[in-house]
N, C-alpha and C positions, 0 to 999 in steps of 0.2 A: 520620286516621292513615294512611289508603291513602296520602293524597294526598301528605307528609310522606315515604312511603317510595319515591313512584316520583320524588319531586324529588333525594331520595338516591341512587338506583340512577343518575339519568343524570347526574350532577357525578361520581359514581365514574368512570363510564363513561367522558364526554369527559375527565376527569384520564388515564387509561386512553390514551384516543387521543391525547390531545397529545403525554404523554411518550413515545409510540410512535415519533410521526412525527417529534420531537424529536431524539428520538437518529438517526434515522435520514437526519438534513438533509447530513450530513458527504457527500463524493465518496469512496470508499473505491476504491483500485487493488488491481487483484487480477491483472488480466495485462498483456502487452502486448508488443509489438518495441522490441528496443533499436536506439535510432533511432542512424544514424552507422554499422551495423554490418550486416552482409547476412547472412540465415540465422539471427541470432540472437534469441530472446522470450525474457520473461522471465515467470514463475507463482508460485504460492506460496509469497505474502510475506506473511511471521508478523513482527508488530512485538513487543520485548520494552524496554524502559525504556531502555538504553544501546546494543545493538543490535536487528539485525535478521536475518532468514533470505531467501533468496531463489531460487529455483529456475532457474536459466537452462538452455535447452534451444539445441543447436547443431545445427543443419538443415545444415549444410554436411557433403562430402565430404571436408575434412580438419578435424583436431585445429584448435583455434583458443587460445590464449591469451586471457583474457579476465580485463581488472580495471578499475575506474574509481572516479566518484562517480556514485553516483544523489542526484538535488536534487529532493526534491519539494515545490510550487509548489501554493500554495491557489489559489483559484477565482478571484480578480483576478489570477494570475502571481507573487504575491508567494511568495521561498523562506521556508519555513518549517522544511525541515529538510534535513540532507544525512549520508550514511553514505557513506563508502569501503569498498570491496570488495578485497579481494586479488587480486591479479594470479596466477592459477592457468590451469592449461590444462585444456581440454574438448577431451574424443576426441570427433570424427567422428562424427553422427548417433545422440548419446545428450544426456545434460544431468548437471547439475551441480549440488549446494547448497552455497551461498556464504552467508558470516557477515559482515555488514559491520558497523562499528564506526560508533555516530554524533558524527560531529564538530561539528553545530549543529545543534539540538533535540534531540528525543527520539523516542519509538515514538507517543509519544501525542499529538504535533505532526504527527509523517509520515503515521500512520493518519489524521488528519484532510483529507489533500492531495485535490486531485483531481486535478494533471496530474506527470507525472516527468520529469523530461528525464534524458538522460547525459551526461558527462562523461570524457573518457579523455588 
């Protein structure tokens, strides 16, 4: 009986740990500089089905206009999804949330990306 119940408890277990590290295999983007652009990162990006959310922060001493595509690119380079952003202005050493619309894939193709490029 014992013997039956600790071969149970570790098949629970490693099921446990697979689908742990499972889910957790994807590259997920959370910040970065938007490359092409001086002063400017970007943070807290919430993916939702159709679009997406994105926090861009402007390090520079004046207002910047800022809108493009972000393309983001799975782990061979391959794009897998892309969102356009609005062309909106950022004052001067504060930041900004931007709503970008996705034009190929979805939130749950780009959530899986691991590298972004821009686009302007």
């Amino acid at each position: 009986m014992r013997r039956n119940i600790c071969g149970f408890s570790f098949s629970v277990i490693t099921m446990i740990f697979v689908i742990m590290f499972a889910s957790c295999a994807f590259g997920f983007i959370r910040d970065g500089a938007v490359s092409g652009r001086k002063g400017l990162s970007f943070s807290s990006v919430a993916y939702q089905f159709d679009y997406m959310y994105v926090t861009i922060r402007n390090r520079n001493h004046s207002n910047v206009n800022f809108g493009g595509t972000m393309i983001f690119l799975d782990r061979n380079y391959r794009e897998v999804a892309r969102a356009d952003i609005p062309n909106l202005k950022i004052k001067r050493n504060s930041s900004r949330r931007f709503r970008g619309v996705f034009v190929k894939g979805s939130g749950h193709e780009a959530a899986s990306a691991s590298h972004v490029i821009w686009e302007f």
